[in-house]
C-alpha positions as a Markdown table, in Angstrom:
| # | Residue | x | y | z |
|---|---|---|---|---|
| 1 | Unk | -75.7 | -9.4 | -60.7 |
| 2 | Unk | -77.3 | -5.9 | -59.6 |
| 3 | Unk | -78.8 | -4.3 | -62.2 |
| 4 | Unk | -79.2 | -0.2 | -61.7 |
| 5 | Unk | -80.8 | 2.2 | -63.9 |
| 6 | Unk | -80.6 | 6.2 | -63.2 |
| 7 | Unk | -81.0 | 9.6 | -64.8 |
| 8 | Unk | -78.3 | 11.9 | -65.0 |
| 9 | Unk | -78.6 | 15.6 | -67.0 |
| 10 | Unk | -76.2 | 17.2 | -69.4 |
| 11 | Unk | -76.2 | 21.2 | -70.3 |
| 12 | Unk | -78.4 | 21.1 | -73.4 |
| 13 | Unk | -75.5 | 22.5 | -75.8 |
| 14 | Unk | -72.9 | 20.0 | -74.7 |
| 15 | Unk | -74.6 | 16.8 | -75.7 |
| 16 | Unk | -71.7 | 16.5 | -78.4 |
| 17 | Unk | -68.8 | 17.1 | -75.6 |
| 18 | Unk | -70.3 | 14.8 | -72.9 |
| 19 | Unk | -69.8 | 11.5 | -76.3 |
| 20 | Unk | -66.7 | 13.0 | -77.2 |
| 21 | Unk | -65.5 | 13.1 | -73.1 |
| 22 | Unk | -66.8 | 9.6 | -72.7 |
| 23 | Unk | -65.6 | 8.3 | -76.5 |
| 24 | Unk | -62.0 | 8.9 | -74.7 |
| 25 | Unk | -62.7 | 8.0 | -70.8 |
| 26 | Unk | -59.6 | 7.6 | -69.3 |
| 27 | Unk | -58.0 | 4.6 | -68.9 |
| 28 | Unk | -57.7 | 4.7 | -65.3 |
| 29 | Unk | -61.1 | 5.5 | -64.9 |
| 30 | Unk | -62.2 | 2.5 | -67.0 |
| 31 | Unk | -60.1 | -0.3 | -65.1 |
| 32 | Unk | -61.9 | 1.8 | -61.5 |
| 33 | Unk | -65.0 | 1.0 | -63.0 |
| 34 | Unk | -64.2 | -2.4 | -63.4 |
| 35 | Unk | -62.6 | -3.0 | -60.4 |
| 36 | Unk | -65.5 | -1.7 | -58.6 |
| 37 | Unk | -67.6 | -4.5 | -60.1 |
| 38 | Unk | -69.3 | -2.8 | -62.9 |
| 39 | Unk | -70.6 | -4.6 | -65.9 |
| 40 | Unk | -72.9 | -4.0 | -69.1 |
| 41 | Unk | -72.5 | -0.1 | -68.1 |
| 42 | Unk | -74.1 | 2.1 | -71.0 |
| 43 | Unk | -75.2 | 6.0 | -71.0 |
| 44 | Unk | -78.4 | 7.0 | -73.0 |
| 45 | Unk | -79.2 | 10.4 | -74.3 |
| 46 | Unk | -82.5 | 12.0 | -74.7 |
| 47 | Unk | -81.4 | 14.9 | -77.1 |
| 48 | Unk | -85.2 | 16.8 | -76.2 |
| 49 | Unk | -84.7 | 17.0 | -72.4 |
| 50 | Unk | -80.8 | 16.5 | -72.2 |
| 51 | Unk | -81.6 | 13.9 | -69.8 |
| 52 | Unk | -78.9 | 10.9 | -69.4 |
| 53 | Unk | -80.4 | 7.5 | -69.0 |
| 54 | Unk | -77.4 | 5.1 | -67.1 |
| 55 | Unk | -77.7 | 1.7 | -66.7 |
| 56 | Unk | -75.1 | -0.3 | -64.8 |
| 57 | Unk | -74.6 | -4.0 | -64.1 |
| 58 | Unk | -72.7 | -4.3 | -60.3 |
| 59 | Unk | -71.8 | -7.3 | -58.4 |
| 60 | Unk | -71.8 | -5.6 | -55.2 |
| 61 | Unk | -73.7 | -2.7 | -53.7 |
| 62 | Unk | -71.4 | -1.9 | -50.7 |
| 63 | Unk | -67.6 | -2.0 | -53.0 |
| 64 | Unk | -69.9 | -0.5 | -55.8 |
| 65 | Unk | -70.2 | 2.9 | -53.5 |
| 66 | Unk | -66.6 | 2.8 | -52.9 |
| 67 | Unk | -66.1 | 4.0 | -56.1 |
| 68 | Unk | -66.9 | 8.0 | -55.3 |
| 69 | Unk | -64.1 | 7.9 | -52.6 |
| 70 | Unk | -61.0 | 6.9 | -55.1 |
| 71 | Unk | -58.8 | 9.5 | -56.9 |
| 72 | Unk | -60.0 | 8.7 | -60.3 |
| 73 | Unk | -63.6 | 9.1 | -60.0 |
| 74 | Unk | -63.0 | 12.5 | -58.1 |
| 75 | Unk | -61.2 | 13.9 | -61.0 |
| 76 | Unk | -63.6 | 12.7 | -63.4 |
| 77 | Unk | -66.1 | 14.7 | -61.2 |
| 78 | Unk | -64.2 | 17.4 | -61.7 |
| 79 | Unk | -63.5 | 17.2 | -65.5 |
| 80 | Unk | -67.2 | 16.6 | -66.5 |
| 81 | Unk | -68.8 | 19.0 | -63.9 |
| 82 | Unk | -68.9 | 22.0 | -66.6 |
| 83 | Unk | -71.1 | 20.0 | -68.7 |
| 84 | Unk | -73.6 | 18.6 | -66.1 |
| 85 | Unk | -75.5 | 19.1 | -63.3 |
| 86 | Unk | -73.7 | 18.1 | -60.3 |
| 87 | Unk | -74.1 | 18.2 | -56.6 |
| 88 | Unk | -72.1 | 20.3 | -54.2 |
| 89 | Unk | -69.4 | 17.7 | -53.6 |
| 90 | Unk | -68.8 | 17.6 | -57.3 |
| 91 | Unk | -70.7 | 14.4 | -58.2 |
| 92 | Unk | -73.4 | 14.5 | -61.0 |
| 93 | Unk | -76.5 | 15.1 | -59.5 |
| 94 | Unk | -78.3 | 10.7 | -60.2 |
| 95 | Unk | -81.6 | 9.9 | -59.8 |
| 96 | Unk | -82.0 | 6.5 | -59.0 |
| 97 | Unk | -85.0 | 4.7 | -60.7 |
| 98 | Unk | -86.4 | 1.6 | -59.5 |
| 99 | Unk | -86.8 | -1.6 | -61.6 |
| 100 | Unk | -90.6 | -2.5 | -62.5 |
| 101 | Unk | -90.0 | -5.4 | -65.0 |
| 102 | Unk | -87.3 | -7.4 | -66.0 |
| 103 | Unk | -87.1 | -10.3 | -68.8 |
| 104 | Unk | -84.3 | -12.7 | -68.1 |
């Protein structure tokens, strides 16, 4: 298992929208996920710097990236973008962070 940790960044007065959004994610964008190979996948809030802490459990890298091309995850692109920061192409602007320890 791949484990991958990023920050993501919600608009500071829609911390209570982005849980409700995500309290009812879609069905269809739930089974995407797991088909895609995610696992353990959690979001974090820091309410102080509306910074999102992700943390995702994949089993493979290359069908993991696969998941931005699909239907689904463009529409939820497109249904969340009012709340976060997101890159041109819709996607939420991730910052990957690199793992420095890890107990198994």
């Amino acid at each position: 298992m791949i484990r991958k940790a990023f920050l993501m960044f919600v608009a500071p007065d829609q911390h209570a929208e982005y849980k409700r959004r995500h309290d009812q994610l879609w069905p269809e964008m739930a089974r995407v996920l797991r088909e895609h190979g995610a696992h353990n996948y959690s979001i974090f809030l820091d309410p102080a710097t509306s910074q999102l802490f992700g943390y995702v459990e994949i089993e493979d890298e290359a069908r993991w990236d696969t998941i931005a091309s699909t239907e689904v995850c463009r529409r939820w692109w497109a249904y969340m973008q009012d709340i976060m920061r997101t890159n041109p192409d819709g996607s939420p602007v991730s910052v990957p962070l690199e793992s420095v320890f890890h107990l198994a």
